[in-house]
C-alpha positions in Angstrom: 15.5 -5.5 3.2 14.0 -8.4 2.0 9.9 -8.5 2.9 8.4 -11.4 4.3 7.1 -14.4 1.9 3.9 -16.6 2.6 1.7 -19.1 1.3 -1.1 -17.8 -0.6 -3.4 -19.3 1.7 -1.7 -17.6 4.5 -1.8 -14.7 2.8 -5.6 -14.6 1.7 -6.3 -15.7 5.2 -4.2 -12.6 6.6 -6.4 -10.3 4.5 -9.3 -11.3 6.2 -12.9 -12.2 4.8 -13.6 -8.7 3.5 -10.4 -8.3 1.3 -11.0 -11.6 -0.1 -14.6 -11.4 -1.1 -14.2 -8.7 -2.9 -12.2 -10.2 -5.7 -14.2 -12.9 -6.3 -17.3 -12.7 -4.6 -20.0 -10.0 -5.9 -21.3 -8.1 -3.5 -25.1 -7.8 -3.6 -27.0 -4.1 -3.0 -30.4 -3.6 -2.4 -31.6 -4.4 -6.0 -29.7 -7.2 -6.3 -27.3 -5.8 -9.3 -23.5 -7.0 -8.6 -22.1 -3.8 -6.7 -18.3 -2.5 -6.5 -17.8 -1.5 -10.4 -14.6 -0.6 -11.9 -11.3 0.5 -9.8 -10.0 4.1 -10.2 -6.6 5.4 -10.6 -5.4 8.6 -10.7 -1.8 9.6 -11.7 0.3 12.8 -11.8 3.5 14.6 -13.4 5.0 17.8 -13.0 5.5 21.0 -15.2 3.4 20.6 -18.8 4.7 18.8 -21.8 6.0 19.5 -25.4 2.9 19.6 -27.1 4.2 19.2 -30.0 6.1 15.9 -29.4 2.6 14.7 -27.2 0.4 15.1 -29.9 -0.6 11.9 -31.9 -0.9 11.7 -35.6 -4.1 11.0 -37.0 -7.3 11.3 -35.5 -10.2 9.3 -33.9 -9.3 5.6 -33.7 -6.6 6.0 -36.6 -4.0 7.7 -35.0 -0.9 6.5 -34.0 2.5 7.8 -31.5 5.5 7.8 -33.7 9.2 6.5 -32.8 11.0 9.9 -30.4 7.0 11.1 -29.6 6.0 11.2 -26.1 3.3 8.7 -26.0 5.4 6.4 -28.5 5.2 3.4 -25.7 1.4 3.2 -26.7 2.5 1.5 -29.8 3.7 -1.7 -27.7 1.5 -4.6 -27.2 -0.2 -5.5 -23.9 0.3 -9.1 -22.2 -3.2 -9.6 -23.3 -2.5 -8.9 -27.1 -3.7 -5.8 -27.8 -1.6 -2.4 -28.5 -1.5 -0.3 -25.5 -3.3 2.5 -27.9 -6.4 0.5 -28.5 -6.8 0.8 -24.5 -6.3 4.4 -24.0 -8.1 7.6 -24.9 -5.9 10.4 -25.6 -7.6 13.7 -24.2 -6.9 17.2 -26.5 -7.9 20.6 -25.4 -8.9 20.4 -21.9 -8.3 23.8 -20.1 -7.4 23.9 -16.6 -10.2 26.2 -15.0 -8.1 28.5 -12.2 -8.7 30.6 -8.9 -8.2 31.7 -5.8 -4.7 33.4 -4.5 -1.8 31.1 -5.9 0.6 31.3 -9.0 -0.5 28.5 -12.0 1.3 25.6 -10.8 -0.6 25.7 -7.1 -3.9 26.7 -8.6 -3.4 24.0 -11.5 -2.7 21.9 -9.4 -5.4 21.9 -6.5 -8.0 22.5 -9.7 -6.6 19.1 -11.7 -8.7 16.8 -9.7 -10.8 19.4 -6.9 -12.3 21.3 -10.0 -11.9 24.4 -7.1 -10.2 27.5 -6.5 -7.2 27.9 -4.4 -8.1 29.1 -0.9 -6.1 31.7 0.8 -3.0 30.8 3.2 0.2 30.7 4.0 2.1 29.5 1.4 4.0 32.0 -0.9 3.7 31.0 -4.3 5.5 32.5 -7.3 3.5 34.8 -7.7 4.0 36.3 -4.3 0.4 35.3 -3.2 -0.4 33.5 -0.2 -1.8 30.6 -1.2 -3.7 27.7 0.9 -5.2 24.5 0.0 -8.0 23.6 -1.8 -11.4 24.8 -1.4 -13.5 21.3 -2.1 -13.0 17.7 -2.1 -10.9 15.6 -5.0 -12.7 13.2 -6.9 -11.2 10.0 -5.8 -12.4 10.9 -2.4 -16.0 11.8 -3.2 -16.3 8.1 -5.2 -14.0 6.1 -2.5 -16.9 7.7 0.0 -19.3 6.0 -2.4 -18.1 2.6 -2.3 -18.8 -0.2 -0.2 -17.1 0.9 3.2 -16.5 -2.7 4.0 -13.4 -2.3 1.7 -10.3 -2.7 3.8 -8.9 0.8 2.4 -11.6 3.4 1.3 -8.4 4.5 -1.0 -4.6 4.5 -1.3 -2.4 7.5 -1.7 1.1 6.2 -3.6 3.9 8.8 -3.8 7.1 9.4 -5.2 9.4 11.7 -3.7 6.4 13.6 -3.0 7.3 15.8 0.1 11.0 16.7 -2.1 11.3 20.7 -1.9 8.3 21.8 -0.6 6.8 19.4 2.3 3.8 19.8 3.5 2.2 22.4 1.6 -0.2 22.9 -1.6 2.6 21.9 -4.1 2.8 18.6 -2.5 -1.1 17.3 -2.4 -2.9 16.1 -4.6 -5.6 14.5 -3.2 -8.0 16.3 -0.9 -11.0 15.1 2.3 -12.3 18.2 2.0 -11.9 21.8 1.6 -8.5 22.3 3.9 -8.2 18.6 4.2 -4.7 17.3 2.3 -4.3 13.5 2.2 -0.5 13.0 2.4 0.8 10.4 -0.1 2.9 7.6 1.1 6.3 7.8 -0.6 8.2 5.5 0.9 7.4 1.9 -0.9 8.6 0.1 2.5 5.9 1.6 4.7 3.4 1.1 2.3 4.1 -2.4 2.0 4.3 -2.4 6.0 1.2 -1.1 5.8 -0.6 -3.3 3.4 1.0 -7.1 4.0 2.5 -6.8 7.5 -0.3 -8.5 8.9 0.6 -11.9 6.9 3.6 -12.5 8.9 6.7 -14.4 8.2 5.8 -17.9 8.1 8.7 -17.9 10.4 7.8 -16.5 12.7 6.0 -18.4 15.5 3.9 -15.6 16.3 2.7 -15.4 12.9 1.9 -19.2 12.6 -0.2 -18.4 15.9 -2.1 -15.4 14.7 -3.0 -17.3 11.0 -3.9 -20.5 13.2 -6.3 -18.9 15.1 -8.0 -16.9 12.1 -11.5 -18.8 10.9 -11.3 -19.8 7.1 -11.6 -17.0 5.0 -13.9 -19.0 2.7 -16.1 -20.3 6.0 -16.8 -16.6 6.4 -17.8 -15.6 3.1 -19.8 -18.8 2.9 -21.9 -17.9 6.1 -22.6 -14.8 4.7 -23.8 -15.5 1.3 -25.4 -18.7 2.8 -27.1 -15.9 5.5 -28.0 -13.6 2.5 -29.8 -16.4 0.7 -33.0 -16.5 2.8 -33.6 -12.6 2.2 -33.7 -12.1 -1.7 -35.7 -13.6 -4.0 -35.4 -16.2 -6.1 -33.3 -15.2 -8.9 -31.1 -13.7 -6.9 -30.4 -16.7 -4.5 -29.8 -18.6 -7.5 -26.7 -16.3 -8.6 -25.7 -16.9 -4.9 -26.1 -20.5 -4.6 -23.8 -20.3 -8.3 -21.8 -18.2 -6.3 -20.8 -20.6 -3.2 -19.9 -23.1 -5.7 -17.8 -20.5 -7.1 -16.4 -20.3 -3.7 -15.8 -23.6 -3.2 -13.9 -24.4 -5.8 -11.9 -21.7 -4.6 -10.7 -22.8 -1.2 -9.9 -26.1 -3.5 -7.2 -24.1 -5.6 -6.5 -22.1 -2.8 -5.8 -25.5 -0.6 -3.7 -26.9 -3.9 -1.3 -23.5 -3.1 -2.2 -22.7 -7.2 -0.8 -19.3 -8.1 -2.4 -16.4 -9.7 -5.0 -15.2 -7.3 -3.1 -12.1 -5.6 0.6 -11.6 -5.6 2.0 -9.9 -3.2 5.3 -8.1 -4.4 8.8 -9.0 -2.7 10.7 -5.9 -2.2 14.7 -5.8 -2.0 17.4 -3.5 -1.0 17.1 -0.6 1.6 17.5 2.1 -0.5 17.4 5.9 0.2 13.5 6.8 -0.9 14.8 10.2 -0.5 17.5 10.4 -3.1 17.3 12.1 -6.5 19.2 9.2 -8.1 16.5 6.6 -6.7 13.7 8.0 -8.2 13.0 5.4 -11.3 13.3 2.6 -8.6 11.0 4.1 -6.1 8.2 5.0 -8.7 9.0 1.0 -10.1 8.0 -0.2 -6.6 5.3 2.1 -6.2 3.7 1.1 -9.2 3.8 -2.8 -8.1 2.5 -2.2 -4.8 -0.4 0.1 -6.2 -1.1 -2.8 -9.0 -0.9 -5.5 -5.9 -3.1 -3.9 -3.5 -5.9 -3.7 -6.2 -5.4 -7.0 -7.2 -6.0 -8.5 -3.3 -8.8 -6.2 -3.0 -7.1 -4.1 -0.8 -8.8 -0.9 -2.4 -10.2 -0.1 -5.0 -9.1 3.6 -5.3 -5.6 5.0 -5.9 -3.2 7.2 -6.5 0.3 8.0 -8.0 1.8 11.4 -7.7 4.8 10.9 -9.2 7.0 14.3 -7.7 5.0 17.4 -6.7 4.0 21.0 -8.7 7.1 22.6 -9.7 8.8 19.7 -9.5 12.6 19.9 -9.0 14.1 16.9 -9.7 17.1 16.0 -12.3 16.3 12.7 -14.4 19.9 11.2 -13.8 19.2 7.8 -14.9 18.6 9.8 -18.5 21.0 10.2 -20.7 22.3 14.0 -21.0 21.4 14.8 -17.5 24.2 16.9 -15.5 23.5 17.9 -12.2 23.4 21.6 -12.0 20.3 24.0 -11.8 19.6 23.9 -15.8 19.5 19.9 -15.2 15.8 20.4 -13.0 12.6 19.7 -14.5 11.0 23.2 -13.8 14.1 25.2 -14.8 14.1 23.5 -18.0 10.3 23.9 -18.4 10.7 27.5 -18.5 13.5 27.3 -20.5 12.2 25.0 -23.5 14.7 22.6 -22.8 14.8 20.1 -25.6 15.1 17.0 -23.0 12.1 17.8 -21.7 10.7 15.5 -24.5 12.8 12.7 -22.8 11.6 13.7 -19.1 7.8 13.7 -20.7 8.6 10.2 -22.8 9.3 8.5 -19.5 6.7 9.4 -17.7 4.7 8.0 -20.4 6.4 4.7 -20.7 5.6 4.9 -16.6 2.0 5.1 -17.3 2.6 2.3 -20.1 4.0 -0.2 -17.7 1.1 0.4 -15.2 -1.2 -0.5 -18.1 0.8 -3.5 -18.9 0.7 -4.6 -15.2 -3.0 -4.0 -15.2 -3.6 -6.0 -18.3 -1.8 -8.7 -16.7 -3.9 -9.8 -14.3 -6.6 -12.0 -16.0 -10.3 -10.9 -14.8 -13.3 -12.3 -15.9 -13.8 -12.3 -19.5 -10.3 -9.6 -19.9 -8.1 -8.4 -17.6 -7.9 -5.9 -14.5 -7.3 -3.6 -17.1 -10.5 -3.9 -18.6 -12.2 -3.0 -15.3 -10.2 -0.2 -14.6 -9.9 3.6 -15.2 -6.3 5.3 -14.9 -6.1 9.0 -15.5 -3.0 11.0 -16.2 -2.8 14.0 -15.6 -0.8 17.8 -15.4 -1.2 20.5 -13.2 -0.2 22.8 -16.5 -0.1 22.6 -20.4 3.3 23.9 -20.5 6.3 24.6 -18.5 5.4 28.5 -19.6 2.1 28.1 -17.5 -0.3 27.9 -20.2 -3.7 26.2 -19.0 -5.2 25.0 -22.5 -4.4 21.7 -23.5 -3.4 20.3 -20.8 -2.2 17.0 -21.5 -4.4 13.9 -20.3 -4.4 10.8 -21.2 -7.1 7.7 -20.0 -6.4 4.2 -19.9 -8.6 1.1 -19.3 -11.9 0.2 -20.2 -13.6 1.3 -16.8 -16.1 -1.9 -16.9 -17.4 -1.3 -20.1 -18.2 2.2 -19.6 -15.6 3.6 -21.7 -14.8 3.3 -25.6 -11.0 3.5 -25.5 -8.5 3.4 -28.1 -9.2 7.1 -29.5 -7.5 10.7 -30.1 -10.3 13.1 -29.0 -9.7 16.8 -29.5 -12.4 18.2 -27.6 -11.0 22.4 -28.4 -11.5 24.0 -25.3 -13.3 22.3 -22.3 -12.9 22.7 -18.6 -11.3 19.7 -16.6 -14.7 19.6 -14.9 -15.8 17.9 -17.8 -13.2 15.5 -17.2 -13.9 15.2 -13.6 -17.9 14.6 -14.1 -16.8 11.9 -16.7 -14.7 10.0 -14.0 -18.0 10.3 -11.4 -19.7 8.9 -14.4 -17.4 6.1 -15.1 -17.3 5.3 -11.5 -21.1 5.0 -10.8 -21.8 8.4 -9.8 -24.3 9.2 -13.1 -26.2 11.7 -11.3 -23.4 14.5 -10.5 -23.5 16.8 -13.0 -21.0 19.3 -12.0 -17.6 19.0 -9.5 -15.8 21.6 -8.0 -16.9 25.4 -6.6 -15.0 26.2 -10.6 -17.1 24.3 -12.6 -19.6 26.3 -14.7 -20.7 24.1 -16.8 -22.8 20.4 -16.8 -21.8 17.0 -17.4 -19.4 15.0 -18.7 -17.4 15.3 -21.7 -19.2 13.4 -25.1 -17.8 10.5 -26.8 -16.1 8.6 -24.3 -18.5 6.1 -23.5 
């Protein structure tokens, strides 16, 4: 299928006021700092890695990913320059805290971004167990809850082949409400797109045309409010503003001379089987350009990527070497110390690489989208053997300033509640300490910022 194309006037217009001001209007709280902070991403693969091949040479901010190592896409250079390396921070010895009645890979799972235990159910895990969902919110939800709730999508839940052996049950979610509240990922790229940019129309389409017509100037809007917010602050603030309707202004002038750049709204092609094994790469490709879209326009300014589920099954056919019998699955050959599992864990990072080239992309202030963004990566295990320390995560982005990026940090043996405080941190929320009913210690982890 082909989507449907529009001006980008039309298509700012379509958004509506609030998804426009967002990008380029700050919005003003009740001290009169600029509001809304960096953008959070959080992304997941299956089964552990091959520590060996994952760990960096070097240490601090002189380390580097050698030619065949997992991470060895961090060597490339960013649209903006800079290696990919100098923009990430590569997380050593975080342990996966555990509980509750589940084998690793649920409780590993539910614990990578909940920080709780596994609550008791009806799903049999491997272990024989009967195992529920989580027991406590994820942290994306916590800070989208935070954020100004004027923001057409509190967040956005991106999937590939995320329901694929197990449906709807604690290997498949990620990304929890609350305790017994899953959020189902959307893993088909064409209803999330539905879902995002129908409301533009086809140009078209007469209907459309009608709809857009009778929509008041998106820049009209915003001006009446900022113009409206003027007589209520004081006089350093209404100064930013009045800078800021100028800003404005000269906006709806590029935006009326149809210049490009602003928010790009991908075209996708094809009608492809979301579903099939084979379509995986291409699904996860369209994913990631939706996700990177949809925080470029404003949309949101949380997401998420689960790439797969716990115990993932699937065969990496558009590999080299891959067959397609039972030894040819990610799990069995996670168990079995498969030697492509270096190649399964390699792509996944040059995944994460191309989201941070996408990112980097987008020009933003003084840097790039990148710059005011944090993207997490992370494993519901160490290893396919279901080892818990050194769990493999990896941060990219600059998160606004907050973060120092472009190390190798062995932290030993911390919890991933660390982890998960530092994320609250990053994302404004400086006075949670601890996350999770599993967390029992305080505060972030050191050296990041």
């Amino acid at each position: 299928m082909r989507a449907p194309t529009a001006s980008r006037r039309a298509l700012l217009r379509g958004l509506g006021a609030s998804a426009l001001a967002l990008p380029f209007v700050p919005i003003l709280n009740a001290s009169g700092e600029t509001a809304g902070g960096p953008r959070l991403v959080l992304l997941f693969s299956a089964n552990g890695t091959v520590y060996s091949h994952w760990k960096p040479e070097g240490t601090g901010s002189d380390f580097t990913c050698p030619p065949g190592s997992i991470l060895e896409s961090f060597e490339d250079v960013l649209p903006s320059g800079r290696k990919v390396k100098e923009m990430v921070l590569v997380l050593d010895g975080i342990r996966m805290r555990l509980g509750g009645p589940a084998d690793p890979h649920q409780q590993g799972f539910v614990s990578m971004w909940t920080g709780c235990a596994v609550r008791p159910g009806n799903f049999t895990g491997g272990s024989g167990q009967q195992a529920g969902w989580a027991g406590g919110p994820s942290v994306d939800q916590v800070i989208a809850a935070s954020l100004d709730p004027t923001i057409p999508y509190k967040s956005l839940e991106f999937g590939v082949q995320s329901d694929a052996g197990w449906g709807h049950r604690v290997e498949s979610r990620m990304c929890y409400a609350g305790a017994d509240q899953p959020i189902t990922p959307e893993s088909d790229p064409y209803a999330m797109f539905e879902r995002l940019f129908a409301s533009i129309g086809n140009p078209a389409d007469p209907e459309a045309l009608r709809r857009i017509a009778q929509k008041q100037s998106v820049i009209d809007s915003v001006m009446g409010d900022l113009t409206g917010l003027a007589g209520k602050v004081a006089a350093a603030d209404k100064q930013k503003i009045d800078a800021h309707l100028q800003a404005v202004r000269e906006l709806e002038k590029r935006l009326d001379a149809e210049v490009s750049g602003l928010c790009e709204v991908p075209t996708l092609r094809g009608g492809i089987d979301v579903n099939a094994n084979d379509n995986f790469a291409v699904v996860a490709g369209l994913q990631r350009q939706l996700l990177v879209a949809a925080l470029q326009c404003g949309l949101t300014r949380v997401a998420s990527l689960q790439w797969a589920t716990a115990v993932s099954q699937h065969i990496f056919s558009w590999l080299p070497g891959f067959g397609d019998t039972l030894a040819d699955r990610h799990h069995e050959m996670s168990h079995n110390g498969d030697a492509r599992l270096v190649d399964v864990n390699r792509w996944y990072g040059d995944e994460f690489t191309e989201l941070l080239k996408a990112l980097d992309a987008v020009p933003e202030g003084d840097g790039t989208m990148l710059d005011n963004t944090i993207v997490v990566w992370g494993n519901e295990l160490a290893t396919g053997y279901h080892t818990t320390h050194r769990v493999p995560f990896v941060i990219g982005g600059g998160a606004a300033g907050y973060l120092n990026p472009g190390r190798y940090l062995d932290y030993g043996d911390v919890s991933n509640t660390r982890l998960l405080v530092s994320i609250l941190h990053a994302m404004g929320l400086t006075d949670m300490q601890t996350f999770g009913n599993l967390d029992d210690g305080s505060g972030p982890l050191p050296d990041l910022t």
